[in-house]
PQR file of N, CA, C, O and H, with PARSE charges and radii, in Angstrom:
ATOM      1  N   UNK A   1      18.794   9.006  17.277 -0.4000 1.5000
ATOM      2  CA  UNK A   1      19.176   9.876  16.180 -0.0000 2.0000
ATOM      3  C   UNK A   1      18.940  11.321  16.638  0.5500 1.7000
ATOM      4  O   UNK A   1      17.889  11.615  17.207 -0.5500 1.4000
ATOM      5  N   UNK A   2      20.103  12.424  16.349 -0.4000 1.5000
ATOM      6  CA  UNK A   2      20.012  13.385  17.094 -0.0000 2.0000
ATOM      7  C   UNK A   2      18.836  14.059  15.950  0.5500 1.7000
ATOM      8  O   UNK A   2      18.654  13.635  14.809 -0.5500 1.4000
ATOM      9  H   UNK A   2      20.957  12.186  15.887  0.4000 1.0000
ATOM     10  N   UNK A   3      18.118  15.206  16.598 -0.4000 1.5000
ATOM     11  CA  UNK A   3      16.758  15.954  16.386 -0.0000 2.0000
ATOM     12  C   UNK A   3      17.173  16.362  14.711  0.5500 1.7000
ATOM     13  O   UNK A   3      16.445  16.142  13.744 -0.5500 1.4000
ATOM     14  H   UNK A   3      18.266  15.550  17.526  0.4000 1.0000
ATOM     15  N   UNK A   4      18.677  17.074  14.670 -0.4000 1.5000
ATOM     16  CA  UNK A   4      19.101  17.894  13.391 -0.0000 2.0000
ATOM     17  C   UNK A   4      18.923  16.447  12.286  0.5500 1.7000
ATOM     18  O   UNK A   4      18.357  16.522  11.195 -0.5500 1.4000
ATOM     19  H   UNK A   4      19.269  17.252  15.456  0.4000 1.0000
ATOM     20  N   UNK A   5      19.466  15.319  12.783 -0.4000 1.5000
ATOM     21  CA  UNK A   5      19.423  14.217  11.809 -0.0000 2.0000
ATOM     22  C   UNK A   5      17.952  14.367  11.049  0.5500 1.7000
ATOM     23  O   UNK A   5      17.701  14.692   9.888 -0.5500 1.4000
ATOM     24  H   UNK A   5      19.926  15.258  13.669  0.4000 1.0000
ATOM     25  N   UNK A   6      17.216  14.064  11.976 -0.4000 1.5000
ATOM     26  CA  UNK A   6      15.896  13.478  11.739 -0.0000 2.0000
ATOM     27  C   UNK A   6      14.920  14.646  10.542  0.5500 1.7000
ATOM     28  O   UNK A   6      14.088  14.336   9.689 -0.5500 1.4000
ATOM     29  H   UNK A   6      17.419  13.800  12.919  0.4000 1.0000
ATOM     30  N   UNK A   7      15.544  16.260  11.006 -0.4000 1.5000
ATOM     31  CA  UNK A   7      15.194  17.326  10.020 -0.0000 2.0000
ATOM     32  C   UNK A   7      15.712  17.377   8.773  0.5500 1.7000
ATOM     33  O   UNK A   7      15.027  17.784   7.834 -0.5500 1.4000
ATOM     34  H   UNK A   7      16.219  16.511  11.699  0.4000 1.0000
ATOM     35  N   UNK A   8      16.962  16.975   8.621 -0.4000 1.5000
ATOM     36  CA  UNK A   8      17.797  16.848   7.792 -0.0000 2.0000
ATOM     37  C   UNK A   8      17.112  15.857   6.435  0.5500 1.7000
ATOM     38  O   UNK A   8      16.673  16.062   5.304 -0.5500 1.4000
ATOM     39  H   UNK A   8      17.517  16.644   9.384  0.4000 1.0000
ATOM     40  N   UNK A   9      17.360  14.604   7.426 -0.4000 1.5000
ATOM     41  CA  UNK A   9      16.811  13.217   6.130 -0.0000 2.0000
ATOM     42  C   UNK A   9      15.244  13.858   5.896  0.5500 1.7000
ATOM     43  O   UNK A   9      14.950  14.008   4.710 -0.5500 1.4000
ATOM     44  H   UNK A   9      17.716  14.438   8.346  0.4000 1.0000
ATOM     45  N   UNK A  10      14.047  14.313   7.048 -0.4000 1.5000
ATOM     46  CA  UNK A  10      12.827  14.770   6.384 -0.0000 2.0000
ATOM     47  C   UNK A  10      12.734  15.677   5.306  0.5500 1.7000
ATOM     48  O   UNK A  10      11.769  15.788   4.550 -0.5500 1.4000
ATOM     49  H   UNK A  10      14.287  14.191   8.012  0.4000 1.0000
ATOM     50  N   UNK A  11      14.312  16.638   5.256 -0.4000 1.5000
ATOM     51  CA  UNK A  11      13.828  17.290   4.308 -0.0000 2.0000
ATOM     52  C   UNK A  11      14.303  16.743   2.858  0.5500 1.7000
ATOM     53  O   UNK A  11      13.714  16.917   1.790 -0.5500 1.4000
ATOM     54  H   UNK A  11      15.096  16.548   5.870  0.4000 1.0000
ATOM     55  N   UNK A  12      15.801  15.870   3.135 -0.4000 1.5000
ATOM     56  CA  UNK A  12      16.287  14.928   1.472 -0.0000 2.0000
ATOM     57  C   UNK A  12      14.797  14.446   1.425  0.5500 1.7000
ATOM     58  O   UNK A  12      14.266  14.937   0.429 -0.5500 1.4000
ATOM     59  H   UNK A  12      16.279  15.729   4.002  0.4000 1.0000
ATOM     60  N   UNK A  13      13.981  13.709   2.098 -0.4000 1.5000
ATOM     61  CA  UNK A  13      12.841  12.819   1.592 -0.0000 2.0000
ATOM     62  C   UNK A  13      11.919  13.928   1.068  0.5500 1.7000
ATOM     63  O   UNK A  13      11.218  13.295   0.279 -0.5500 1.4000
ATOM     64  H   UNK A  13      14.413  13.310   2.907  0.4000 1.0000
ATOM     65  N   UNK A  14      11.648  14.738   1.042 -0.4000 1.5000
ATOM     66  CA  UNK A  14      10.520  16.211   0.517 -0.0000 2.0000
ATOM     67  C   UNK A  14      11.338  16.291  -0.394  0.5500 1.7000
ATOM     68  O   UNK A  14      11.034  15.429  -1.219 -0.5500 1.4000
ATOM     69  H   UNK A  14      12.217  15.253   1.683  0.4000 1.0000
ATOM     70  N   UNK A  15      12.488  17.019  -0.817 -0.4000 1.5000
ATOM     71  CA  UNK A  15      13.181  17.471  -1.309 -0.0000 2.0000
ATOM     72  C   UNK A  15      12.960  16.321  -3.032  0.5500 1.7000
ATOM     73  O   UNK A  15      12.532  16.681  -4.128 -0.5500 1.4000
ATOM     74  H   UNK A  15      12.735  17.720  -0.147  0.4000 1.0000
ATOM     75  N   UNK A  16      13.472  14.909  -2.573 -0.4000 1.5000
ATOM     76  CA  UNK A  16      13.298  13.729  -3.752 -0.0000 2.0000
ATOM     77  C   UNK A  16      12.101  13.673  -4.001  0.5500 1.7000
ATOM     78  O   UNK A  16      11.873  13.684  -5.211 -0.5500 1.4000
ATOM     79  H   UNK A  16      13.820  14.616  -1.683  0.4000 1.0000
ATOM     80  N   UNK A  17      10.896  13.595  -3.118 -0.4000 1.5000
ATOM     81  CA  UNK A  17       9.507  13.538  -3.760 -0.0000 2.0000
ATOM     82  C   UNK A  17       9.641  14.999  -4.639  0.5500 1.7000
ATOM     83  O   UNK A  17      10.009  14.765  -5.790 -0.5500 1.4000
ATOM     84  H   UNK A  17      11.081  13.585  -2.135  0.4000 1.0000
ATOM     85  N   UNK A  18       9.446  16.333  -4.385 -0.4000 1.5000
ATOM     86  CA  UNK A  18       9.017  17.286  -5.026 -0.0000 2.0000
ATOM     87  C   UNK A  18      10.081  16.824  -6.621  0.5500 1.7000
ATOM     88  O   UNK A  18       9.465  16.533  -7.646 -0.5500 1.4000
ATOM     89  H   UNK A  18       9.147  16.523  -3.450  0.4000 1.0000
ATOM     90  N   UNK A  19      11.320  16.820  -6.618 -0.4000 1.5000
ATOM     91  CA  UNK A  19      12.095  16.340  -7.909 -0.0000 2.0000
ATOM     92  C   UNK A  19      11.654  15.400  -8.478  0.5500 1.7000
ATOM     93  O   UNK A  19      11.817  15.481  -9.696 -0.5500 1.4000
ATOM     94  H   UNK A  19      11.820  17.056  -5.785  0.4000 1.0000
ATOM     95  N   UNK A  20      10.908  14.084  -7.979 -0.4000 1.5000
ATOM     96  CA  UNK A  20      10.341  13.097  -8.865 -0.0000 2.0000
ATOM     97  C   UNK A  20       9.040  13.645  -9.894  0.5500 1.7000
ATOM     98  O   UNK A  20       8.798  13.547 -11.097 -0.5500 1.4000
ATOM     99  H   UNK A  20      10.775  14.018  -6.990  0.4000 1.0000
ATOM    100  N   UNK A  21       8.236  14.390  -8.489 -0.4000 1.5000
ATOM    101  CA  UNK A  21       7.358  14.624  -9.125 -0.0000 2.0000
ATOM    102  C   UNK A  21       7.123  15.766 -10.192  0.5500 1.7000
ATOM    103  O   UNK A  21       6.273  15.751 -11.082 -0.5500 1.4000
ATOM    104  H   UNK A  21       8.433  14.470  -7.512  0.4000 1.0000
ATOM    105  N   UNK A  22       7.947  16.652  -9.953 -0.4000 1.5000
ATOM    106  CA  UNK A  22       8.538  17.585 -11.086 -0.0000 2.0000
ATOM    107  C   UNK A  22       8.819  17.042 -12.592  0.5500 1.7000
ATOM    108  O   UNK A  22       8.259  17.367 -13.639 -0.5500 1.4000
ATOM    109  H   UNK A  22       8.638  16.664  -9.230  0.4000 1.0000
ATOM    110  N   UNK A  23       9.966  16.023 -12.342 -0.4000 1.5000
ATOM    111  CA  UNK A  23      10.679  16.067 -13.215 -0.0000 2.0000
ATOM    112  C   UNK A  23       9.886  14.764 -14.123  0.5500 1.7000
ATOM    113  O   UNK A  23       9.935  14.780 -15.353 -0.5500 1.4000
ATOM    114  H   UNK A  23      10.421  15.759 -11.492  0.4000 1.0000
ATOM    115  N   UNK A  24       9.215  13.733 -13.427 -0.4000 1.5000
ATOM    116  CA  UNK A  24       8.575  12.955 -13.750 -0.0000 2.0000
ATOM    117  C   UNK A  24       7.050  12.508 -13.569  0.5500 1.7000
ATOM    118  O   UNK A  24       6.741  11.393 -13.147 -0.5500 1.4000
ATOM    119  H   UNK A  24       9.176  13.719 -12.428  0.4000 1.0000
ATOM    120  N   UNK A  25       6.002  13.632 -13.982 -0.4000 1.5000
ATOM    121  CA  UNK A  25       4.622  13.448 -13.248 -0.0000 2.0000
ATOM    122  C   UNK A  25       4.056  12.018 -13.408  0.5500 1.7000
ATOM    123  O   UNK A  25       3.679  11.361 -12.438 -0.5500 1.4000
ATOM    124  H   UNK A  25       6.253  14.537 -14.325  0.4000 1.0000
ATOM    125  N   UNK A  26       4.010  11.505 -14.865 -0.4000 1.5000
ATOM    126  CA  UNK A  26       3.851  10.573 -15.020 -0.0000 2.0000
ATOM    127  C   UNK A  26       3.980   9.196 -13.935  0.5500 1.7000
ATOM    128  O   UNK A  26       3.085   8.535 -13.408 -0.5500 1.4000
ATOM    129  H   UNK A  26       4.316  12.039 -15.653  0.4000 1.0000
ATOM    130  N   UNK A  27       5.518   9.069 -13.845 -0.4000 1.5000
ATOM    131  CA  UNK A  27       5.814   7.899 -12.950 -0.0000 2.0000
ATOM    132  C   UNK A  27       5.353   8.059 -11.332  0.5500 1.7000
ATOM    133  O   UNK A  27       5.095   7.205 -10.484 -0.5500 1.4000
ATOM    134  H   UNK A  27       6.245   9.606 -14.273  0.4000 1.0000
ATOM    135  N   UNK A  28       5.364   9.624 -11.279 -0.4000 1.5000
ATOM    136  CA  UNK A  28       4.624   9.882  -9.681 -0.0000 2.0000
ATOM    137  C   UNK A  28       3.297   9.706  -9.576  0.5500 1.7000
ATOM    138  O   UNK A  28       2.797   9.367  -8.504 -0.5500 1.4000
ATOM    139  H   UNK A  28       5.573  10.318 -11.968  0.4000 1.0000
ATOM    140  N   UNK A  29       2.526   9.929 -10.747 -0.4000 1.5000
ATOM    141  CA  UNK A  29       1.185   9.309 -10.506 -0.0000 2.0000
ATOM    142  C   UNK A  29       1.034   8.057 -10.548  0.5500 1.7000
ATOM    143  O   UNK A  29       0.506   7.555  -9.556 -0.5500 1.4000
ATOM    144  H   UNK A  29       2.932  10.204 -11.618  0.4000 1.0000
ATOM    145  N   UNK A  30       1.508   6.989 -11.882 -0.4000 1.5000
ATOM    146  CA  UNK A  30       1.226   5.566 -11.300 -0.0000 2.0000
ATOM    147  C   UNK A  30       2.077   5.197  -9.743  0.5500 1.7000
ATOM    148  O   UNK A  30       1.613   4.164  -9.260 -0.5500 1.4000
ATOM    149  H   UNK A  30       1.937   7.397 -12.687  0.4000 1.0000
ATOM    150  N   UNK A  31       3.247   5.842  -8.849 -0.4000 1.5000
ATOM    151  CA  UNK A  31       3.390   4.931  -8.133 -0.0000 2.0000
ATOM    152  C   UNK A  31       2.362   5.544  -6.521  0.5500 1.7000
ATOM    153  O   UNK A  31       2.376   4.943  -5.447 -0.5500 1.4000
ATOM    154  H   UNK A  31       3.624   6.681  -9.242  0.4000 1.0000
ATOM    155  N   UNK A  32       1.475   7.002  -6.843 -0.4000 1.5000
ATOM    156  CA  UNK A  32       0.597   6.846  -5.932 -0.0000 2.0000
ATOM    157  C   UNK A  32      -0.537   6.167  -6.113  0.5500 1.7000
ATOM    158  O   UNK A  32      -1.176   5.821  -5.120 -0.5500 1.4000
ATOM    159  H   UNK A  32       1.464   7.491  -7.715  0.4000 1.0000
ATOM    160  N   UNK A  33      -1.173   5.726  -7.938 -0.4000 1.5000
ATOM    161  CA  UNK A  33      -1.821   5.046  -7.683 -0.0000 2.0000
ATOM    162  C   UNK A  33      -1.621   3.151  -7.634  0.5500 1.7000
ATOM    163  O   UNK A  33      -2.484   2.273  -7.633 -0.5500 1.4000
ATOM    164  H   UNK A  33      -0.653   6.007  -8.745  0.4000 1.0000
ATOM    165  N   UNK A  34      -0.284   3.073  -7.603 -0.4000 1.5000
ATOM    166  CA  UNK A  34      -0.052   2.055  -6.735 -0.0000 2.0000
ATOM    167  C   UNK A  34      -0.058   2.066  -5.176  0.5500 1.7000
ATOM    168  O   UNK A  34      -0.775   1.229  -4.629 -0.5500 1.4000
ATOM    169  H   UNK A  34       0.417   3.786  -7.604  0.4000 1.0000
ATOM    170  N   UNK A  35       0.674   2.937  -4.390 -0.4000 1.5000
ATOM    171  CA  UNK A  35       0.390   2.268  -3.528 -0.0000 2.0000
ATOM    172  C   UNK A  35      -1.329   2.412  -2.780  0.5500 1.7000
ATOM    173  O   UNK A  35      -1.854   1.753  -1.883 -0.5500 1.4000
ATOM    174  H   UNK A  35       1.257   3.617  -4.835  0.4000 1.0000
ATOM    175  N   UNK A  36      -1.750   3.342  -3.447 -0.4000 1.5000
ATOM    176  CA  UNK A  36      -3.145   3.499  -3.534 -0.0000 2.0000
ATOM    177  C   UNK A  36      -3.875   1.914  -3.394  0.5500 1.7000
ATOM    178  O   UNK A  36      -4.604   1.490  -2.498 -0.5500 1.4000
ATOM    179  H   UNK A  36      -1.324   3.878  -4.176  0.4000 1.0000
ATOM    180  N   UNK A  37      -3.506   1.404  -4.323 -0.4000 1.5000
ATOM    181  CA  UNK A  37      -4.247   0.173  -5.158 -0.0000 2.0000
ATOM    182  C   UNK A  37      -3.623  -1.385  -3.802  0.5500 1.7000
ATOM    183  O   UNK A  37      -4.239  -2.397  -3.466 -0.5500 1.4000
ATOM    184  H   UNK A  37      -2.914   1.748  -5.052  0.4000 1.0000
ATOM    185  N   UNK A  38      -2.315  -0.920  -3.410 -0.4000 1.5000
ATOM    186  CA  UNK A  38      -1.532  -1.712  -2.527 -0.0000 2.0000
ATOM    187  C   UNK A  38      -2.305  -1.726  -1.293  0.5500 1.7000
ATOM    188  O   UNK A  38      -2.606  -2.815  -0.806 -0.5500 1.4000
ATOM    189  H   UNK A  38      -1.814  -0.099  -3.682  0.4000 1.0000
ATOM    190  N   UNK A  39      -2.810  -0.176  -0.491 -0.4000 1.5000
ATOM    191  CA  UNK A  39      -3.434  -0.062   0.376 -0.0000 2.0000
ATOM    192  C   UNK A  39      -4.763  -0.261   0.330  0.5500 1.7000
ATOM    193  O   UNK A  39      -5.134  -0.110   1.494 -0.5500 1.4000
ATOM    194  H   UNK A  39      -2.565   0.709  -0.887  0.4000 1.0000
ATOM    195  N   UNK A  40      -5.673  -0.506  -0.326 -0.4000 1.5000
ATOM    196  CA  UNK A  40      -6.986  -1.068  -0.963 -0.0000 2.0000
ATOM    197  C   UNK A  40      -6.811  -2.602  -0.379  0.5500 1.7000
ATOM    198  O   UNK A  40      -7.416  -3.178   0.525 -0.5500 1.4000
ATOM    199  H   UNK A  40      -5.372  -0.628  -1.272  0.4000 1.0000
ATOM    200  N   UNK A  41      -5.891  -2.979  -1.132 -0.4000 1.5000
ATOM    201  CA  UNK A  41      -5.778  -4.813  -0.846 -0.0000 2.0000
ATOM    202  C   UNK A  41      -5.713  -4.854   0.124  0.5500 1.7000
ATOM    203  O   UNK A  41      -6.388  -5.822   0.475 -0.5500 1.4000
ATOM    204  H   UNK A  41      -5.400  -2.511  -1.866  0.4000 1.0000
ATOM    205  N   UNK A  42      -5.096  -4.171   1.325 -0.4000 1.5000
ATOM    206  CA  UNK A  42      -4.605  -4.716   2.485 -0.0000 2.0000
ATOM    207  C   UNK A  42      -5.583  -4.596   3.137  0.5500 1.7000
ATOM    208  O   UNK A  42      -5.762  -5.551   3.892 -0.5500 1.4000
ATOM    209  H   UNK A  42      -4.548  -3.385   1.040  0.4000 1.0000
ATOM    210  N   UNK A  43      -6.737  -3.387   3.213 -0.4000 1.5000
ATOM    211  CA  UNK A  43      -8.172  -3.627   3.877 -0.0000 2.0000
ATOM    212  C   UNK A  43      -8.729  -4.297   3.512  0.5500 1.7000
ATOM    213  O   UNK A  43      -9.256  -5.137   4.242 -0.5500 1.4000
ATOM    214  H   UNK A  43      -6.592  -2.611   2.600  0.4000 1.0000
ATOM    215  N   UNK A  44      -8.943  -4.273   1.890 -0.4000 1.5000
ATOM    216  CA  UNK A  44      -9.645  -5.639   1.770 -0.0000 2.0000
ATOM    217  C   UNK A  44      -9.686  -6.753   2.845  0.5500 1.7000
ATOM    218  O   UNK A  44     -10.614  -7.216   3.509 -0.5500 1.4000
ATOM    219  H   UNK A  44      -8.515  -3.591   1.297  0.4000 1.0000
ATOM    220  N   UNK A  45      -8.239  -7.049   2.784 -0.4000 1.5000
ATOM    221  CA  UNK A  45      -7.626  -8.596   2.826 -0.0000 2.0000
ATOM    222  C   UNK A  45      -8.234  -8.606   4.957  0.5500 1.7000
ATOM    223  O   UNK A  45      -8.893  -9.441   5.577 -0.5500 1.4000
ATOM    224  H   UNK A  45      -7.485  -6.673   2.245  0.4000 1.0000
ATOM    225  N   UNK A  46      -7.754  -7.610   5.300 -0.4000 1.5000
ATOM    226  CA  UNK A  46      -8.328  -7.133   6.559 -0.0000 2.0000
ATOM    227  C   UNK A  46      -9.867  -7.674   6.956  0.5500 1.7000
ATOM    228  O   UNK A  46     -10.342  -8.430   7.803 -0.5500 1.4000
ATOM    229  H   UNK A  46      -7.219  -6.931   4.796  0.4000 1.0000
ATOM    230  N   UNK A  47     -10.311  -6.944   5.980 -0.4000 1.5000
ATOM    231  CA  UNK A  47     -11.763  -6.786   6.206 -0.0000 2.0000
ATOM    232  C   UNK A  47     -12.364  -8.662   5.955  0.5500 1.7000
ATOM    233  O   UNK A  47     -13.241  -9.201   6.630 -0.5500 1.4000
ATOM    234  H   UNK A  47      -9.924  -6.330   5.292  0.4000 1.0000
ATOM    235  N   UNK A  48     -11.750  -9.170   5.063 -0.4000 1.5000
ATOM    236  CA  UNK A  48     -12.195 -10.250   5.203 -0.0000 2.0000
ATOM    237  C   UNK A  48     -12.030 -11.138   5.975  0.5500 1.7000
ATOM    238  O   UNK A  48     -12.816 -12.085   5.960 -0.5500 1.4000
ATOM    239  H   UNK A  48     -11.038  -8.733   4.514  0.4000 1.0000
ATOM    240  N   UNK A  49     -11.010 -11.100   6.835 -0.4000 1.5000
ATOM    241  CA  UNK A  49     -10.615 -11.696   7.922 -0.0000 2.0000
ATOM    242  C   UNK A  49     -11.423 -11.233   9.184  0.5500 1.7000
ATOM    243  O   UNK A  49     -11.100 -11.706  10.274 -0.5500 1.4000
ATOM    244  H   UNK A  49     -10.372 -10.330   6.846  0.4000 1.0000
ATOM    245  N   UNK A  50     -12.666 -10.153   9.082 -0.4000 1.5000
ATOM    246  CA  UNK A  50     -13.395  -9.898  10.393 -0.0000 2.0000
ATOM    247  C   UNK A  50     -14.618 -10.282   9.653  0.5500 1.7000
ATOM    248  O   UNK A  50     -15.423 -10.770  10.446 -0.5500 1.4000
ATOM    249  H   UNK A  50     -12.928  -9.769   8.197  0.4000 1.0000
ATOM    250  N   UNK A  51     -15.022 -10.254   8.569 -0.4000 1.5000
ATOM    251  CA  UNK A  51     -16.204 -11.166   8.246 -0.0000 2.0000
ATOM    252  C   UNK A  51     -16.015 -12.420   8.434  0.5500 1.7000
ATOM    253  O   UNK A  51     -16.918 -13.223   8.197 -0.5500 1.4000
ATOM    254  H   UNK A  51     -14.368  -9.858   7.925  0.4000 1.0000
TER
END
């Protein structure tokens, strides 16, 4: 993927977060504290597999 691509889509992806979170704080906070809550489990689930 040429370099301009890769600046391009990084900035649509900034660009949609800052509008979600603008326009919708609400739904931007539960889905960081989902994946918050998503990434929790997965150490968990980690961690119990080295105990």
């Amino acid at each position: 993927m040429p370099g301009w691509a890769k600046k391009t889509l990084a900035a649509l992806v900034v660009a949609f977060v800052l509008f979600f979170v603008v326009t919708r704080p609400d739904d931007a906070a539960a889905a960081v504290h989902s994946f918050a809550a998503t990434g929790q489990s997965i150490i968990q689930f980690f961690r119990s597999l080295v105990a």
